[in-house]
C-alpha positions as CSV (number, residue, x, y, z in Angstrom):
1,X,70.6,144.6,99.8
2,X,72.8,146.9,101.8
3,X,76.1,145.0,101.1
4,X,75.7,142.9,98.2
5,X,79.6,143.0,97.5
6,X,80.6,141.8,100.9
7,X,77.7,138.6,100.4
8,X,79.1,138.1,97.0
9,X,82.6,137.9,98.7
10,X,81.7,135.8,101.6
11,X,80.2,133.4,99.9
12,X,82.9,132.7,97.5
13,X,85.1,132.5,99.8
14,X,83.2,130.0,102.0
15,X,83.4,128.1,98.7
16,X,86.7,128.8,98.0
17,X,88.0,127.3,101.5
18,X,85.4,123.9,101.9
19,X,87.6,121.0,102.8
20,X,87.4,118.3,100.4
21,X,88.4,115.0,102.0
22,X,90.0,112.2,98.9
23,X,89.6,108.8,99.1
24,X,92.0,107.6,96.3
25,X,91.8,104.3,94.7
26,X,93.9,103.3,91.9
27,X,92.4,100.4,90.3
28,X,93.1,98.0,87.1
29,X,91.0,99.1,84.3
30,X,90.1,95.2,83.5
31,X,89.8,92.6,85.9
32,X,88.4,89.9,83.3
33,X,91.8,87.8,83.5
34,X,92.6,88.1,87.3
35,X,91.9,85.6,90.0
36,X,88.4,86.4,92.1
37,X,88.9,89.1,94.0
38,X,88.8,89.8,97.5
39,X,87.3,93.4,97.9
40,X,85.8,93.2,101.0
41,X,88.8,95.2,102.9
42,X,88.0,98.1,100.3
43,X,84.6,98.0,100.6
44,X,84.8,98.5,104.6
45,X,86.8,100.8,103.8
46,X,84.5,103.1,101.6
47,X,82.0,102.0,103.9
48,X,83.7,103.9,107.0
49,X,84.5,106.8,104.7
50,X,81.0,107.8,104.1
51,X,81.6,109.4,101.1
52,X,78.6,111.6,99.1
53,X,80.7,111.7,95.8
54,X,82.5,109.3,93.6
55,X,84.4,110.5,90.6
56,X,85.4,108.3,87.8
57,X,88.1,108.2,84.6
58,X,85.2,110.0,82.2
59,X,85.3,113.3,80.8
60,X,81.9,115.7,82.0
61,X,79.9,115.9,79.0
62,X,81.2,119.6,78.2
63,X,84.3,118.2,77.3
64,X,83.2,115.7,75.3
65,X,81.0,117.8,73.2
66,X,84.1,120.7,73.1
67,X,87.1,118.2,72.9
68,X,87.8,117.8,68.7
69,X,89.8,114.5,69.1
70,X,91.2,112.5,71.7
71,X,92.6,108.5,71.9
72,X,88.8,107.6,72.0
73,X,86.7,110.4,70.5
74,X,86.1,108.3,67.0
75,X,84.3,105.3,69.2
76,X,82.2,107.8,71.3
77,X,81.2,109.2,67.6
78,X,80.2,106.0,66.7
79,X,78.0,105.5,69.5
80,X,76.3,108.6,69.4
81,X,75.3,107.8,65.8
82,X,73.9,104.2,66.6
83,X,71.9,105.1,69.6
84,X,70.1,108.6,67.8
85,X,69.4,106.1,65.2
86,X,68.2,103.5,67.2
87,X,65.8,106.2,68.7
88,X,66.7,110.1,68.2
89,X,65.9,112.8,71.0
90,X,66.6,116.1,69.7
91,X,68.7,118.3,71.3
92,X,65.9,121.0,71.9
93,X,64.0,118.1,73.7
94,X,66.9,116.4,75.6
95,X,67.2,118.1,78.9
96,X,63.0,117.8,79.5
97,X,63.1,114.1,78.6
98,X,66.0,113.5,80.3
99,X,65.0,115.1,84.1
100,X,61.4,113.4,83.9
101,X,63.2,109.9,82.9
102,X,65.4,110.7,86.1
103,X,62.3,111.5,87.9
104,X,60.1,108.3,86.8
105,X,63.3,105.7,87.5
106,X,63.8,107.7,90.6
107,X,60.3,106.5,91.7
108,X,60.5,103.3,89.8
109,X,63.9,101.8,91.0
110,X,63.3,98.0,89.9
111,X,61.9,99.4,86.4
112,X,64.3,98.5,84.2
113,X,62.8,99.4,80.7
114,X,63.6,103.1,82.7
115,X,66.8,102.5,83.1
116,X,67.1,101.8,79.5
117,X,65.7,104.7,78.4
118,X,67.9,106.8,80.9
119,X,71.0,105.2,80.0
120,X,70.0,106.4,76.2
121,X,69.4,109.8,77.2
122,X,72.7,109.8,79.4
123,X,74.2,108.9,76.4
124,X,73.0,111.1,73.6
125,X,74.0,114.2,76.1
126,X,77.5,112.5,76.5
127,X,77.0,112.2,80.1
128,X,79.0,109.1,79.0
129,X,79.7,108.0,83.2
130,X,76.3,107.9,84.0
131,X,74.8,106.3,80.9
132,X,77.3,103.5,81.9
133,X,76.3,103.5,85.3
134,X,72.5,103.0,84.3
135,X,73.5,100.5,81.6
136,X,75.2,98.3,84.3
137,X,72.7,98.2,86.1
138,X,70.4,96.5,83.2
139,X,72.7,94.7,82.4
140,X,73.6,92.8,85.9
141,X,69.9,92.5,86.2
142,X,70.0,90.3,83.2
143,X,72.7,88.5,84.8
144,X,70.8,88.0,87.9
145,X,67.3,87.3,86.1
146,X,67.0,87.0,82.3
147,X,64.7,88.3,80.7
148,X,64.7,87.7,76.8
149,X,62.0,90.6,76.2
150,X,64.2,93.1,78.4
151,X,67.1,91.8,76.8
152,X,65.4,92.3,73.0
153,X,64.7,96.1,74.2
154,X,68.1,96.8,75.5
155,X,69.9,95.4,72.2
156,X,67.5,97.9,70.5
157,X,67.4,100.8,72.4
158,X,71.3,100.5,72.9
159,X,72.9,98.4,70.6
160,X,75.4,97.5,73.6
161,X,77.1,94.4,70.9
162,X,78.6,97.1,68.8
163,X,80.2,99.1,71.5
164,X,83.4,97.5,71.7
165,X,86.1,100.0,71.4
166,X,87.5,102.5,73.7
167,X,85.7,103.2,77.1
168,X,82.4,100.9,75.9
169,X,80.1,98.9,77.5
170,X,81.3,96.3,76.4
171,X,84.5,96.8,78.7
172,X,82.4,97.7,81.8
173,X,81.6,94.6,82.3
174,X,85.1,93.4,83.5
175,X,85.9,97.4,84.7
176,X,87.1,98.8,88.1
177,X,83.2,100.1,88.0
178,X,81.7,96.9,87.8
179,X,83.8,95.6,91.2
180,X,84.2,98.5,92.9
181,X,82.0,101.5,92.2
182,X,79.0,101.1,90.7
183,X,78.0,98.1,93.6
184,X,78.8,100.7,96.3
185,X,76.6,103.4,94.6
186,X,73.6,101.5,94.7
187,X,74.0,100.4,97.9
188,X,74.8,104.5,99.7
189,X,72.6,105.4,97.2
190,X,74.6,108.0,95.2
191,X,72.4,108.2,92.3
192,X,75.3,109.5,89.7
193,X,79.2,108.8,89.0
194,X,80.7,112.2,88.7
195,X,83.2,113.0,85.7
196,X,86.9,113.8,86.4
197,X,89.0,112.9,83.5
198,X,91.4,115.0,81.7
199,X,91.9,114.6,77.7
200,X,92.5,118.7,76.8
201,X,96.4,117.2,76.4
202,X,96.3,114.0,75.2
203,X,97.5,114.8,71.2
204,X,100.2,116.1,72.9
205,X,101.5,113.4,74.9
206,X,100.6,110.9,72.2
207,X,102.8,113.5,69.6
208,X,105.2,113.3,72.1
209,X,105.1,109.2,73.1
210,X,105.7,108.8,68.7
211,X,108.7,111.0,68.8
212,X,110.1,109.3,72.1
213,X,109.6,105.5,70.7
214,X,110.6,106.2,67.3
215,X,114.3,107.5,68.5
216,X,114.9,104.8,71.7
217,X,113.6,102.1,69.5
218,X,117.2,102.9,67.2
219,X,118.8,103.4,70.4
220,X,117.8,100.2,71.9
221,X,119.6,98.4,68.4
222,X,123.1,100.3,68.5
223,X,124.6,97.3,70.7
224,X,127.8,98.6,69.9
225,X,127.4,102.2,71.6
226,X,129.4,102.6,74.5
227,X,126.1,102.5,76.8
228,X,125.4,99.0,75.5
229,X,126.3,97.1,78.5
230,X,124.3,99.7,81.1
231,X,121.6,99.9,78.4
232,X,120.8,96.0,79.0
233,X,121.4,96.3,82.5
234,X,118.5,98.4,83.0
235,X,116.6,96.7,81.0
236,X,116.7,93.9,82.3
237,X,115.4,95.7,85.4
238,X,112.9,96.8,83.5
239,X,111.6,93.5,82.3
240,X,111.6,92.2,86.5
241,X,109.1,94.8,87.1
242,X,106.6,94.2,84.3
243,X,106.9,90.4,85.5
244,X,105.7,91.3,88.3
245,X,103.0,93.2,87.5
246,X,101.8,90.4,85.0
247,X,102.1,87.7,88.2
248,X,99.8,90.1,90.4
249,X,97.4,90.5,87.9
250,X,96.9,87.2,87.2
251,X,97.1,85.3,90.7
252,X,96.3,88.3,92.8
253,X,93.5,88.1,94.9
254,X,94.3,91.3,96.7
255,X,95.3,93.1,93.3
256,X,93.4,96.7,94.1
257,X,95.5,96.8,97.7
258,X,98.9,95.7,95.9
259,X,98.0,98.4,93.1
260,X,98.3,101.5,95.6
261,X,101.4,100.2,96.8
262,X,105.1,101.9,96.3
263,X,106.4,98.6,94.8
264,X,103.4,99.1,92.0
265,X,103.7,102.6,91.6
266,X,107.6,102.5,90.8
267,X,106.8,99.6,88.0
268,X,104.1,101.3,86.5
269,X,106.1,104.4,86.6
270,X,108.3,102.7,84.7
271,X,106.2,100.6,82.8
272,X,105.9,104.2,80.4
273,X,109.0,105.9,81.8
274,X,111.7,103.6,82.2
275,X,113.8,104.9,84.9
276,X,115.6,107.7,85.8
277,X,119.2,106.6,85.2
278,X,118.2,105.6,81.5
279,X,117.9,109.3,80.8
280,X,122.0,110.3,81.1
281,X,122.9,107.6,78.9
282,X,124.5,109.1,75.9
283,X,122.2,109.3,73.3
284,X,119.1,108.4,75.2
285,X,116.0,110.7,73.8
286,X,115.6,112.7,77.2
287,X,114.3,115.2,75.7
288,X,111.2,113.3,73.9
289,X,110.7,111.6,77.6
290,X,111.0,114.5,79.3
291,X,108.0,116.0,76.9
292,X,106.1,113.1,77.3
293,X,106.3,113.2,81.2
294,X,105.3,117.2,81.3
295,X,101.8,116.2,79.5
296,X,101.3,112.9,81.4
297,X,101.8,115.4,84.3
298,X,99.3,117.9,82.5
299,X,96.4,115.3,82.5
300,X,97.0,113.9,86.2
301,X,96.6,118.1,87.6
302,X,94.0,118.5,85.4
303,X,92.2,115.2,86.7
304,X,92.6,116.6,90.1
305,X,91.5,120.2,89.7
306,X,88.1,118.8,88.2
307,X,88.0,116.5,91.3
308,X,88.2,119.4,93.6
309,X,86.4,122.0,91.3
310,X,83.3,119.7,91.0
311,X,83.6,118.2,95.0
312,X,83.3,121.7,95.7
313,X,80.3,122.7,93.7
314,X,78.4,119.6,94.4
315,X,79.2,120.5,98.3
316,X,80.7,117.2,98.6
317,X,83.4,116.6,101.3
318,X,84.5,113.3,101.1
319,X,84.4,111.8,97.5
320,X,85.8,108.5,96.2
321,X,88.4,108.9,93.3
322,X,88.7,105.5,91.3
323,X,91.5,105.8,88.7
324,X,94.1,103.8,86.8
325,X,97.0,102.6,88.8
326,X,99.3,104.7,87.0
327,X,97.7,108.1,88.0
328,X,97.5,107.1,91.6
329,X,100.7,108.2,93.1
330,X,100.9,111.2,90.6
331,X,97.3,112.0,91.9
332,X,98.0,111.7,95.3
333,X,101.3,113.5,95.3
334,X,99.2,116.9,93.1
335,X,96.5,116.1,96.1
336,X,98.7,116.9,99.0
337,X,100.0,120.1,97.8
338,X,96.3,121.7,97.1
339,X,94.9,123.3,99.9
340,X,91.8,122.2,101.5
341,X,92.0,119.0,100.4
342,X,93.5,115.7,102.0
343,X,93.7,112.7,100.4
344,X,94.1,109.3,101.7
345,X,95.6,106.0,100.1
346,X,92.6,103.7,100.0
347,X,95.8,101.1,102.3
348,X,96.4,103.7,104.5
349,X,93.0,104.6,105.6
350,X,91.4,102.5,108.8
């Protein structure tokens, strides 16, 4: 080729400047203990959007094989050991077995021993969305239609009763994937939930959250300090918010809409950082808070990079982002200042 420089540079550039269109959601991570929701709005919504992506609160697989530790790293261990014991697929073997099972439930989509087997697979690569996303799908069949026999095989293929802890199956049940995103899948047919999650800082901001606690917790007792009277004040602020939250999650048919609201995002903002005017009391820990919001910030532009990095690769324009509540404004905020990408607020969008 004549000018294989210029190609190279054309082409990453064309990569470099696609347009990735955001549909952000922030979502409850458990809906088990809410009144029955009313997502049909949202689902219009995604509907209209067209989107050829959705990304989820997962890490992609590399990280979970590279990441050492993280808040749920000890459960994902756990799970890896039960399922290569239930049935072991050596790692030599995995990739081959795990494109023909895509292939065969590909051409078999009401085969739900498949499904099994995929979510397995999924699952011993910790491709940890997407063995979830093929686990829920067994498993709302068996909601729909039981089936001891299919039952019998899941429980020994997956052992889903023992995964309990952290991001499990067990809590997909009641999960923003289970209303929202895996349902909407199926139906566009997006065949897997890509991974955007962010854990390469979370020792720090959990280092960080101990050292804040440990000092305001002794701050909070001094009701003699001069601050005592302010200190109570906000507080008591404080308190009015997480009431609020507590009364839309319970009675809340419309939770998801009120969720990506201003009034939410300033209580959950809160609900971990308390509020501004706090920090210039005398004594407060500000500087514990501060470090604490500088890695909370660290995992919400890392979350959005690998949204934008994979939407790219995949060639995806519009994507779906579901994400906890809490991330959504920070998200959306890192979102507007990237270039090439606009995001929309899954209320704002008609």
């Amino acid at each position: 080729m004549k000018y294989p420089f210029l190609l190279f540079f054309f082409l990453t550039f064309k990569l470099y400047a696609q347009k990735v269109e955001v549909l952000l959601i922030g979502v409850s991570h458990n809906y088990s203990k809410t009144a029955k929701q009313d997502i049909s709005a949202i689902e219009s919504k995604i509907r209209k959007f067209k989107p050829t992506a959705f990304f989820g609160e997962f890490l992609s697989k590399e990280d979970e094989q590279h990441l050492m530790d993280y808040w749920c790293k000890e459960e994902n261990i756990k799970r890896l050991e039960t399922l290569r014991k239930n049935r072991n697929i050596t790692s030599d073997k995995l990739p081959n077995v795990l494109d023909s099972l895509q292939k065969l439930s590909l051409k078999n989509p009401n085969n739900y021993y498949l499904k099994t087997d995929l979510a397995h697979a999924y699952y011993l690569n910790q491709d940890v969305s997407n063995g979830h996303f093929q686990f829920w799908q067994v498993f709302k069949r068996l909601q729909q239609i039981p089936n001891i026999e299919l039952e019998n095989y899941v429980n020994k293929v997956l052992s889903p009763q023992l995964d309990v802890k952290g991001r499990s199956m067990n809590r997909l049940k009641t999960s923003e994937y289970d209303l929202i995103a895996f349902p909407l899948m199926l139906e566009m047919k997006i065949q897997e939930l890509q991974p955007m999650d962010c854990q390469d800082y979370d020792l720090n901001w959990s280092a960080s959250a101990l050292a804040f606690y440990n000092k305001f917790e002794a701050f909070k007792k001094d009701t003699t300090a001069s601050y005592a009277a302010e200190l109570k004040k906000i507080l008591i602020r404080w308190d009015k918010g997480i009431e609020k939250y507590l009364t839309m999650d319970k009675h809340s048919e419309n939770l998801t809409e009120w969720l990506n609201t201003d009034e939410a995002a300033v209580i959950l903002s809160a609900g971990d950082f308390y509020f501004p005017d706090l920090y210039e009391l005398k004594d407060f820990p500000k500087e514990e808070m501060l470090s604490k919001i500088h890695w909370w910030m660290m995992r919400n532009k890392g979350m959005c990079e690998n949204v934008v990095n994979s939407a790219k690769s995949l060639k995806a324009e519009k994507v779906v982002v579901i994400v906890g509540a809490s991330h959504r404004k920070y998200m959306q905020d890192i979102f507007n200042k990237m270039p090439n990408v606009r995001v929309r607020n899954i209320n704002e969008f008609n």
